[in-house]
KEGUGU-254481 format. One record per residue (C-alpha): residue number from 1; residue in one letter; x, y, z. Coordinates in steps of 0.02 Angstrom, whole numbers, padded with zeros to 5 digits. Example, Ala and Ser with C-alpha at 12.3 -4.5 7.8 and 13.67 -1.06 7.14 Angstrom:
BEGIN
<nudren=1 vexgu=a X=00615 Y=-00225 Z=00390>
<nudren=2 vexgu=s X=00684 Y=-00053 Z=00357>
! end
This chain:
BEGIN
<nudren=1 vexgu=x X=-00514 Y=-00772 Z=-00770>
<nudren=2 vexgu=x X=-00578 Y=-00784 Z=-00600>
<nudren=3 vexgu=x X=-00486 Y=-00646 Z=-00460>
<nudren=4 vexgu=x X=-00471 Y=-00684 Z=-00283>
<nudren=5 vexgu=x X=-00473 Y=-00499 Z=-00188>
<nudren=6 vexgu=x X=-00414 Y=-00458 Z=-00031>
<nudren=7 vexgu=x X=-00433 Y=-00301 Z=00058>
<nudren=8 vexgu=x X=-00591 Y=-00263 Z=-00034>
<nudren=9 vexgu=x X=-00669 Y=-00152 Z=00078>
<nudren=10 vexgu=x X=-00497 Y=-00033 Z=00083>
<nudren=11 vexgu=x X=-00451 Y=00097 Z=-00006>
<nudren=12 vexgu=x X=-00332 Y=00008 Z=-00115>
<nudren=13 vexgu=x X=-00425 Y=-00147 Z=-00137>
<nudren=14 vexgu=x X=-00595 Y=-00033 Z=-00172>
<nudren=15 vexgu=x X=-00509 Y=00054 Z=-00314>
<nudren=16 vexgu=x X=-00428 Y=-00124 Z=-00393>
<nudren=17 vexgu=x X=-00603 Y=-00218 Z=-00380>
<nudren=18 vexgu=x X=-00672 Y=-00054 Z=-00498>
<nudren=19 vexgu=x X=-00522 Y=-00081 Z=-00631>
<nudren=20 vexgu=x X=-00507 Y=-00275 Z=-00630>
<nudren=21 vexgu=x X=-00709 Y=-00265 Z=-00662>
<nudren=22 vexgu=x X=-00686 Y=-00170 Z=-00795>
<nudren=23 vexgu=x X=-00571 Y=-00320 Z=-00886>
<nudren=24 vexgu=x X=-00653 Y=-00416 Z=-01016>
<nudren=25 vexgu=x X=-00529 Y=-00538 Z=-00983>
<nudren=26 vexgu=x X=-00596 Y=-00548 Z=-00797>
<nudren=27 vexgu=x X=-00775 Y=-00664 Z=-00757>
<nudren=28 vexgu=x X=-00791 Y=-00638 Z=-00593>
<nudren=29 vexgu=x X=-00707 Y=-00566 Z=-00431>
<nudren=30 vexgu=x X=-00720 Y=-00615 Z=-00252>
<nudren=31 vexgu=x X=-00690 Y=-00505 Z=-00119>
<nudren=32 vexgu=x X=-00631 Y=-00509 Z=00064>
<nudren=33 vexgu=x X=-00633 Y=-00399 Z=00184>
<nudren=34 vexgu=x X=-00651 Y=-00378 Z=00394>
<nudren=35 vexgu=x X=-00790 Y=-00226 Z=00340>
<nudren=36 vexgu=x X=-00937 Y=-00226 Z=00223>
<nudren=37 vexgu=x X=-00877 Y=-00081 Z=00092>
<nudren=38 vexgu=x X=-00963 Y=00068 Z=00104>
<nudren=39 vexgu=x X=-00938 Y=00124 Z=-00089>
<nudren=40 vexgu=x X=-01043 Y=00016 Z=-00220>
<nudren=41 vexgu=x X=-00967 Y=-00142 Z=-00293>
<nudren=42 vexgu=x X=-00964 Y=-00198 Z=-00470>
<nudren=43 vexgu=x X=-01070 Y=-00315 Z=-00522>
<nudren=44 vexgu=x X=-00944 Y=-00446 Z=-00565>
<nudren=45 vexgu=x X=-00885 Y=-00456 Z=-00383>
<nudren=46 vexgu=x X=-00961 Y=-00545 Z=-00251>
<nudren=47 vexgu=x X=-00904 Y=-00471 Z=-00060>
<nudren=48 vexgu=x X=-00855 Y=-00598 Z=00078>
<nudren=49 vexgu=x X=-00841 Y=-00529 Z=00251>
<nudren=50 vexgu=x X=-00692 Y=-00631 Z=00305>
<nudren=51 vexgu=x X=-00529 Y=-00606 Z=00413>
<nudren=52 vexgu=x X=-00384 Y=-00669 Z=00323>
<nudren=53 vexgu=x X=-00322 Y=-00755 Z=00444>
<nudren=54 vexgu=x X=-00495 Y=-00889 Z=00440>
<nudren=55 vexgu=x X=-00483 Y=-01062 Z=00400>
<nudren=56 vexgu=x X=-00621 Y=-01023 Z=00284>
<nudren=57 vexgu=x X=-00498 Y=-00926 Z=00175>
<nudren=58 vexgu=x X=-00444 Y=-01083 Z=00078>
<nudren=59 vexgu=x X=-00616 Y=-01167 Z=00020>
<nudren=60 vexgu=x X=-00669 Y=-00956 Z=-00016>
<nudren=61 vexgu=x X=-00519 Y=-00960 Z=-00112>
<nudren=62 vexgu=x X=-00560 Y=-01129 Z=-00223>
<nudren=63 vexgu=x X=-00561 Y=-01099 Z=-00399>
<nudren=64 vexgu=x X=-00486 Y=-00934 Z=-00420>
<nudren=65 vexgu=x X=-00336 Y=-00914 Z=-00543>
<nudren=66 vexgu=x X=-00275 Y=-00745 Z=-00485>
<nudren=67 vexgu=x X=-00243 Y=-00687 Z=-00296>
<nudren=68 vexgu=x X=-00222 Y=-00500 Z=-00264>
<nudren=69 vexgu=x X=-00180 Y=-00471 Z=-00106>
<nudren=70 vexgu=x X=-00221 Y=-00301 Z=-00046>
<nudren=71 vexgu=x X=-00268 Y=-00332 Z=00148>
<nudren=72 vexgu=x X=-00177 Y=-00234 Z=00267>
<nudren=73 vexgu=x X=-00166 Y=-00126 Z=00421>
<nudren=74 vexgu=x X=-00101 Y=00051 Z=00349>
<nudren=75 vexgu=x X=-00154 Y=00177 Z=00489>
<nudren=76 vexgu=x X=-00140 Y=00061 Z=00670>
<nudren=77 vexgu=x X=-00276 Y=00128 Z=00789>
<nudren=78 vexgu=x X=-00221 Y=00125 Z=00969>
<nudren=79 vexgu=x X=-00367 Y=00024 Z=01013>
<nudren=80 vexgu=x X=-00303 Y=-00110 Z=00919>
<nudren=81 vexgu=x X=-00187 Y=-00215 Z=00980>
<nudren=82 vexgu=x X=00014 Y=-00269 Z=00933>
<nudren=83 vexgu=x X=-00031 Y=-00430 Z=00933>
<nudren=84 vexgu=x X=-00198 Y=-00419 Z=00829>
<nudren=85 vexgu=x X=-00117 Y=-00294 Z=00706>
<nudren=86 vexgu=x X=00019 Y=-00415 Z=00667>
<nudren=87 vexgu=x X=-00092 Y=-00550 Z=00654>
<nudren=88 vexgu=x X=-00174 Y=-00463 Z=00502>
<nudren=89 vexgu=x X=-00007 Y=-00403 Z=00426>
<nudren=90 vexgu=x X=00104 Y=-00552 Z=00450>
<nudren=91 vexgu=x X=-00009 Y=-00710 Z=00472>
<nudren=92 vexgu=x X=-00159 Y=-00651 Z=00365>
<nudren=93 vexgu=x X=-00021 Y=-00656 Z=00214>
<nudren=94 vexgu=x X=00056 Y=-00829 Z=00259>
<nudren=95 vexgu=x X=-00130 Y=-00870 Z=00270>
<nudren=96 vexgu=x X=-00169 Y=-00806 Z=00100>
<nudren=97 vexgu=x X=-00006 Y=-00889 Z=00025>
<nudren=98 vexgu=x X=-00038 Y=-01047 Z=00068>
<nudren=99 vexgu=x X=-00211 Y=-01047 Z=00052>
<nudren=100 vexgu=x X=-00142 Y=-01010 Z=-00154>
<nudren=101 vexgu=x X=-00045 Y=-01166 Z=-00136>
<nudren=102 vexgu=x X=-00200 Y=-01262 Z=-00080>
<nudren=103 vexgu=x X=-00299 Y=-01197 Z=-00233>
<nudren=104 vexgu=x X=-00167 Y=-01180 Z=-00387>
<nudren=105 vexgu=x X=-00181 Y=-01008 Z=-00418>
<nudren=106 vexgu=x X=-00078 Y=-00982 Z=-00577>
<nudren=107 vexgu=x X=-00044 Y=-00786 Z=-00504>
<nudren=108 vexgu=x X=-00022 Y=-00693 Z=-00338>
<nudren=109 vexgu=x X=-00016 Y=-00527 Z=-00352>
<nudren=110 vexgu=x X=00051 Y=-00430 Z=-00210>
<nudren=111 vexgu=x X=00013 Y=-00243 Z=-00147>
<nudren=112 vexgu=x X=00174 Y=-00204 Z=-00055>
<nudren=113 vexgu=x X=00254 Y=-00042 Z=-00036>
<nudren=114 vexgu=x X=00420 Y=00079 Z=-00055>
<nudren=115 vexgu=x X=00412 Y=00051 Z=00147>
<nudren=116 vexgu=x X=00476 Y=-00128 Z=00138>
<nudren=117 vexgu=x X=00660 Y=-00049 Z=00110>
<nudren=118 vexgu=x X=00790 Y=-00055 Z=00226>
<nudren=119 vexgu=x X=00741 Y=00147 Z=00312>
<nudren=120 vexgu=x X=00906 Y=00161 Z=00382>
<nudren=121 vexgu=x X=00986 Y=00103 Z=00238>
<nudren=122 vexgu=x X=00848 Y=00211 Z=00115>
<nudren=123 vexgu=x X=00873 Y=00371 Z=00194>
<nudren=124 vexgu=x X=00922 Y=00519 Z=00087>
<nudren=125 vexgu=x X=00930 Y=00395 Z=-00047>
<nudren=126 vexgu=x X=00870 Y=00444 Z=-00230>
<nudren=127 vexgu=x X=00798 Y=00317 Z=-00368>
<nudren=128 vexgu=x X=00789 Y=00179 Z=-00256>
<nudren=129 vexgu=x X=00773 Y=00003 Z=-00345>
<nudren=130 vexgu=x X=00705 Y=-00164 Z=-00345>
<nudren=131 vexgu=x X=00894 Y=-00221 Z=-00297>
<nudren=132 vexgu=x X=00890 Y=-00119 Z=-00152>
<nudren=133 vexgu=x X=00926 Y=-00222 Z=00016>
<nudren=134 vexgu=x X=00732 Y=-00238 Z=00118>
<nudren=135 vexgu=x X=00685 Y=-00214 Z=00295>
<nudren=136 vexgu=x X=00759 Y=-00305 Z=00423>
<nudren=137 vexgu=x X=00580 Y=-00301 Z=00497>
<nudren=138 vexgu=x X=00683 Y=-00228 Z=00677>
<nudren=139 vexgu=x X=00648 Y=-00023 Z=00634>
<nudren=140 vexgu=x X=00548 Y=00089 Z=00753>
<nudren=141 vexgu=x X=00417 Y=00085 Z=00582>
<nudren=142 vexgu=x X=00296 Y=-00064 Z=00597>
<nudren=143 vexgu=x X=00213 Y=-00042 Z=00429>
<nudren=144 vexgu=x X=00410 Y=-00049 Z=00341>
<nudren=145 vexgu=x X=00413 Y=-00187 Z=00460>
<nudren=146 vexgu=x X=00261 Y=-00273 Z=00384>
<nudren=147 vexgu=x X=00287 Y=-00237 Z=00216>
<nudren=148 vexgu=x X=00465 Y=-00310 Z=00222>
<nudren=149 vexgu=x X=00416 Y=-00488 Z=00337>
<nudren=150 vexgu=x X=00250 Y=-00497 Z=00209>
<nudren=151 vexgu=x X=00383 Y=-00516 Z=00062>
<nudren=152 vexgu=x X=00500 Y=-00625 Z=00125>
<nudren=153 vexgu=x X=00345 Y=-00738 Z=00185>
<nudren=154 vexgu=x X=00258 Y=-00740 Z=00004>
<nudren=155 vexgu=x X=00448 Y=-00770 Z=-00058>
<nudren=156 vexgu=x X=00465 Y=-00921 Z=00041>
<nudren=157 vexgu=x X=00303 Y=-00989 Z=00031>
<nudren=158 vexgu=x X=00274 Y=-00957 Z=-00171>
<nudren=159 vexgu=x X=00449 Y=-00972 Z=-00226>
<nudren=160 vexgu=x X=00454 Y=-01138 Z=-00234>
<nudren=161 vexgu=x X=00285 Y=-01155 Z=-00326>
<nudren=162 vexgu=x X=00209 Y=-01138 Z=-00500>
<nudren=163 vexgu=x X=00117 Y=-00982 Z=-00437>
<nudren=164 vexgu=x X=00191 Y=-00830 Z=-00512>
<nudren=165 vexgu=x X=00212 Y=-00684 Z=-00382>
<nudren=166 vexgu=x X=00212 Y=-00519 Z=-00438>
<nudren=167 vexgu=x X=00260 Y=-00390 Z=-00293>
<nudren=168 vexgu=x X=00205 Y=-00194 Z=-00319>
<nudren=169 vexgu=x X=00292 Y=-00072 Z=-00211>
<nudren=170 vexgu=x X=00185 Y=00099 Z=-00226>
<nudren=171 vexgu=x X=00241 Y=00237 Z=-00147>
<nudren=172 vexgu=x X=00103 Y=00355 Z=-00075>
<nudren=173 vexgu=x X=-00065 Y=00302 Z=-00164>
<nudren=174 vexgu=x X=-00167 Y=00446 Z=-00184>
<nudren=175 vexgu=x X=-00335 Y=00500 Z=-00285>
<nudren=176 vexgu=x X=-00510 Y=00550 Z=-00298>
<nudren=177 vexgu=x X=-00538 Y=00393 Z=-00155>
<nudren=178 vexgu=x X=-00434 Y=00459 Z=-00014>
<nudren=179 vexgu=x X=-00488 Y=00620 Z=-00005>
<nudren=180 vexgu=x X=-00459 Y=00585 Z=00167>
<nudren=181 vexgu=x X=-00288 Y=00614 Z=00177>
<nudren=182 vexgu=x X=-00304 Y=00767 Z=00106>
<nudren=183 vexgu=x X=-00413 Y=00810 Z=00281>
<nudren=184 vexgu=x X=-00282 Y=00742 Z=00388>
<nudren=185 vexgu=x X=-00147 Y=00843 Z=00286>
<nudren=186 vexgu=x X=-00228 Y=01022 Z=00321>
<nudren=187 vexgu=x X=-00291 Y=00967 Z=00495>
<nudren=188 vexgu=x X=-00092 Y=00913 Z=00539>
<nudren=189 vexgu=x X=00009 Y=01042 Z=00453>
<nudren=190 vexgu=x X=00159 Y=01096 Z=00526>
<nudren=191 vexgu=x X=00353 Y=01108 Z=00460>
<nudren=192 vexgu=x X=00501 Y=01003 Z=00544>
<nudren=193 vexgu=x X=00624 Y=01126 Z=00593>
<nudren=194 vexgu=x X=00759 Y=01105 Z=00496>
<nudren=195 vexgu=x X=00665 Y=00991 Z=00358>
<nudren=196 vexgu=x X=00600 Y=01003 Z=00190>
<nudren=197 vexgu=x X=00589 Y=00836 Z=00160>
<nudren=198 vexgu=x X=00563 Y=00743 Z=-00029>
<nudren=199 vexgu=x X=00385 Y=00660 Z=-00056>
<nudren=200 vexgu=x X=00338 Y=00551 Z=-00202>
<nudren=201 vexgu=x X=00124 Y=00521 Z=-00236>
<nudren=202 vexgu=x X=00071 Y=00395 Z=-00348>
<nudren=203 vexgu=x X=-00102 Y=00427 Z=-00428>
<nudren=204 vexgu=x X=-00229 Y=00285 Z=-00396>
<nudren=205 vexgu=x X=-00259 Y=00249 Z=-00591>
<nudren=206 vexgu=x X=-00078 Y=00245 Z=-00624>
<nudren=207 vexgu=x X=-00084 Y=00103 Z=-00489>
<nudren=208 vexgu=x X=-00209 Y=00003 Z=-00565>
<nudren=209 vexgu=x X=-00159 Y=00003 Z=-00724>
<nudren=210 vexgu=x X=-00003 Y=-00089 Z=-00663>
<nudren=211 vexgu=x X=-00093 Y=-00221 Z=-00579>
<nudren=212 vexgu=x X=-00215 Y=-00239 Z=-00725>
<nudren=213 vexgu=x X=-00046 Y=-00262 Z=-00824>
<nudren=214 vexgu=x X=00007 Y=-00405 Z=-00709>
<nudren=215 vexgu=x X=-00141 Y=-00500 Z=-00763>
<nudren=216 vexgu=x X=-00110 Y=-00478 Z=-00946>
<nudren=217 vexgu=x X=00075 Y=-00522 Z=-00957>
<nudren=218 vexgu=x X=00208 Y=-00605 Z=-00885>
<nudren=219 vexgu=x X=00269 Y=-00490 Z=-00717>
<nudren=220 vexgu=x X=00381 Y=-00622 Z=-00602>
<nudren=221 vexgu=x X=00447 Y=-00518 Z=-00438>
<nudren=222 vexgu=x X=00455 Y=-00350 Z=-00370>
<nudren=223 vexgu=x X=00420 Y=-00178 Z=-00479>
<nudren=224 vexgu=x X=00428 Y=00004 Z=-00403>
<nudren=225 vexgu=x X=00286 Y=00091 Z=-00423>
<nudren=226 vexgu=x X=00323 Y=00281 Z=-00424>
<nudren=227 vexgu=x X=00308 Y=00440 Z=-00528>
<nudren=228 vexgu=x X=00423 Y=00520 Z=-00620>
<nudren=229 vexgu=x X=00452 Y=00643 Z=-00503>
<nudren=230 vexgu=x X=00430 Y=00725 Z=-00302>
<nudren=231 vexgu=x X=00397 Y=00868 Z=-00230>
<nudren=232 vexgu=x X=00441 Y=00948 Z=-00062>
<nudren=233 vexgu=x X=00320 Y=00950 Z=00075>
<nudren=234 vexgu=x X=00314 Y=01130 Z=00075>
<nudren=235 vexgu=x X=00246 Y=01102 Z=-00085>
<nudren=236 vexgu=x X=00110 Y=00990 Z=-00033>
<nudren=237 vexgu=x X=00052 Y=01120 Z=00096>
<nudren=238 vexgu=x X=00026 Y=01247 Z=-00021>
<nudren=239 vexgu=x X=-00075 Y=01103 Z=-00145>
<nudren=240 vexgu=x X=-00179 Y=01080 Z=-00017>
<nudren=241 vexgu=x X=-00200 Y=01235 Z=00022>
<nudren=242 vexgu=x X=-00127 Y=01266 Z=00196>
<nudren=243 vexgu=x X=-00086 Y=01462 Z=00198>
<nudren=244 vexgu=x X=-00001 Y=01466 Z=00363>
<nudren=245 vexgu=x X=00109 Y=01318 Z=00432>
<nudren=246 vexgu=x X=00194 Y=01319 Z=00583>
<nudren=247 vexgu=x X=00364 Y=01274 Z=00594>
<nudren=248 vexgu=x X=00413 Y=01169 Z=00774>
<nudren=249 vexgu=x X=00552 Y=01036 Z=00826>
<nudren=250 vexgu=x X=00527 Y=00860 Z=00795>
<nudren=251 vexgu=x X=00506 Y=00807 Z=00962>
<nudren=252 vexgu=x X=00368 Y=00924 Z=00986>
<nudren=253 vexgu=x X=00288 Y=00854 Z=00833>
<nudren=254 vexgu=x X=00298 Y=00654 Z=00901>
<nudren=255 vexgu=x X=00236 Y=00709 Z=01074>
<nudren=256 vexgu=x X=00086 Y=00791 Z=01006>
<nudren=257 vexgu=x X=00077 Y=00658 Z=00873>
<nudren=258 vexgu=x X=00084 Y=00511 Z=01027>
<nudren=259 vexgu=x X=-00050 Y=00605 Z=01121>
<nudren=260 vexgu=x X=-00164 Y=00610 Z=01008>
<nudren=261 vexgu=x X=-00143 Y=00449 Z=00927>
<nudren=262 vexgu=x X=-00160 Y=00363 Z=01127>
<nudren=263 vexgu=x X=-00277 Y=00456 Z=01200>
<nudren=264 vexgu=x X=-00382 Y=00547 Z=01077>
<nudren=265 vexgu=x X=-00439 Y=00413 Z=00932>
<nudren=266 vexgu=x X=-00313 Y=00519 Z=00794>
<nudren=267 vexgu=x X=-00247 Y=00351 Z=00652>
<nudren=268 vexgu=x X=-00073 Y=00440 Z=00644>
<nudren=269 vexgu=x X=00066 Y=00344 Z=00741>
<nudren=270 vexgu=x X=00211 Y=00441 Z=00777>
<nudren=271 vexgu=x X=00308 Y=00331 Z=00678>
<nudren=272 vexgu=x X=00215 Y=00414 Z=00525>
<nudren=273 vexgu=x X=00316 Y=00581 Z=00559>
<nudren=274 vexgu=x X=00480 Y=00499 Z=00569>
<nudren=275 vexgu=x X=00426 Y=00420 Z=00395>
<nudren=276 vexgu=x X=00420 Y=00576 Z=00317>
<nudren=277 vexgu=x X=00620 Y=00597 Z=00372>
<nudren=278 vexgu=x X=00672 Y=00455 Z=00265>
<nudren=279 vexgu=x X=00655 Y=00563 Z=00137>
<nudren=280 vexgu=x X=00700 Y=00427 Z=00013>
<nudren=281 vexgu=x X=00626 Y=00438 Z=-00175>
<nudren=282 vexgu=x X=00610 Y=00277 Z=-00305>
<nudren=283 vexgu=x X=00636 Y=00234 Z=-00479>
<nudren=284 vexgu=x X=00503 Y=00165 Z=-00596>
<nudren=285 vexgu=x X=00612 Y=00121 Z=-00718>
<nudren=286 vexgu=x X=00580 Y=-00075 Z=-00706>
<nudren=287 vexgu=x X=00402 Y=-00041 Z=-00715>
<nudren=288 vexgu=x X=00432 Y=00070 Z=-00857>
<nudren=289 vexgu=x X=00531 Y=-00088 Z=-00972>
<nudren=290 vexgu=x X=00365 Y=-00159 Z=-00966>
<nudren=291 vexgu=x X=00274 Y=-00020 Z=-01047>
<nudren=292 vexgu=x X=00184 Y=00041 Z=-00911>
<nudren=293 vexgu=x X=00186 Y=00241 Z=-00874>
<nudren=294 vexgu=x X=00122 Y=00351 Z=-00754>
<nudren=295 vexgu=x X=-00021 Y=00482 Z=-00819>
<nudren=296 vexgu=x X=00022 Y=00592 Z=-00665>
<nudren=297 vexgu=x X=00178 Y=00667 Z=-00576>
<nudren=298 vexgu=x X=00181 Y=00715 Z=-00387>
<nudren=299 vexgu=x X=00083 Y=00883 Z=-00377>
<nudren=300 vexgu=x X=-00044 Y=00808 Z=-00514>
<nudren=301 vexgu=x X=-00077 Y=00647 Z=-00405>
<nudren=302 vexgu=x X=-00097 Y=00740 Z=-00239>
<nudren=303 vexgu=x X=-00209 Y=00871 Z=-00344>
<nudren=304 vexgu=x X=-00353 Y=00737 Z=-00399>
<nudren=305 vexgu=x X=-00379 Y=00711 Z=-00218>
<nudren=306 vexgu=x X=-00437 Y=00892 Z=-00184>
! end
């Protein structure tokens, strides 16, 4: 079996290219990505720097039987622009889909998220489904707003098709590989006042493992991917081991946020804190029928990054 990568230099496609190499089943891997990865690669994949969005991306592609597509702009630097951060979100997957067309891929597996759900509609809510209606792609969120366009263009371009697509939605990926977030958590503590909002974290193995399980069996269209449990971000401060938080109004939050995201290089768009106010959690039971289940809840997840 031979596994088309995308994203290979992210985190999520870094930690995917370690577990697919470990497959028997799996010959080789070829990986894409805008940036050489900094981590080591396994020996059965062989690294591509390519944009998604190249014409190249269909002969690169020739051959493979499995797409995974992991590419995509998570935290939006301000020196980026709209237009190119949309480009990779939006066109680099109508790129990839059809460039799975062109080559026959028997599988297209696709790294979406919890954030493709409606967030007005998702607010509040618990044990959010597949069923549940998607984004719009219209919300003040532009990664729900990518994750939700991304679907409906891999559902209209692969529907059709032989292909099967498989659709993931993770909720916050978290592990020994993004210890970063675990910086930005302490460096940006502070309490919404008035909020205590839900948070679910999803430990990296626990994500692999269901993509490894897409390549082994049958897994046509969209499965949660979410622990059993959440926790409260007051609980996440202490995990990480933030003593004192302060507590301030949400407006003071997104101004400080906007600042520092514009002017001073910070990865956090505002629309990150208003994320946190959806306060929405998911069920895994789909994912579950399959016999897939998650080694880690919450508090676990968030502690393997530490």
């Amino acid at each position: 079996m031979r596994v088309f990568l995308t994203g290979a230099s992210g985190y999520l496609g870094g930690v995917l290219a370690e577990h697919l190499a470990q497959m028997p089943e799996v010959t080789a891997i070829t990986g894409v990505g805008r940036t050489i990865p900094s981590n080591p690669l396994p020996s059965k994949l062989k690294f591509l720097q390519m944009d998604i969005c190249s014409p190249d991306l269909t002969c690169a592609m020739a051959g493979h039987e499995v797409i995974v597509h992991a590419a995509c702009v998570v935290l939006w630097s301000a020196k980026m622009s709209i237009t190119r951060r949309d480009d990779i979100n939006l066109n680099g997957a109508r790129n990839v889909a059809r460039a799975a067309l062109h080559s026959k891929a028997r599988r297209f597996v696709h790294a979406s998220s919890m954030a493709a759900y409606d967030p007005r509609l998702a607010r509040g809510r618990s044990g959010v489904g597949e069923d549940f209606p998607l984004g719009k792609g219209d919300s003040p969120f532009y990664y729900w707003n990518s994750k939700a366009v991304a679907e409906r263009t891999l559902k209209e371009i692969l529907g059709p098709s032989t292909t099967m697509l498989t659709i993931f939605r993770p909720i916050y990926i978290i592990g020994p590989r993004n210890s970063s977030t675990i910086r930005r958590y302490r460096e940006n503590a502070v309490n919404l006042l008035g909020h205590d909002a839900r948070r679910q974290f999803i430990q990296e193995e626990d994500v692999a493992a269901a993509f490894i399980q897409a390549l082994r069996i049958e897994m046509p269209g969209p499965f949660n991917i979410v622990p059993d449990d959440f926790i409260r971000m007051s609980d996440v401060w202490r995990t990480v081991g933030v003593k004192r938080v302060p507590t301030m109004p949400l407006w003071v939050v997104l101004l400080g946020t906007w600042i520092r995201w514009r002017y001073l290089g910070s990865p956090i768009h505002p629309s990150w804190v208003r994320d946190v106010l959806v306060d929405l959690t998911g069920t895994n039971a789909k994912l579950r029928a399959t016999g897939w289940r998650p080694r880690y809840g919450s508090a676990d997840a968030l502690g393997t990054a530490l």
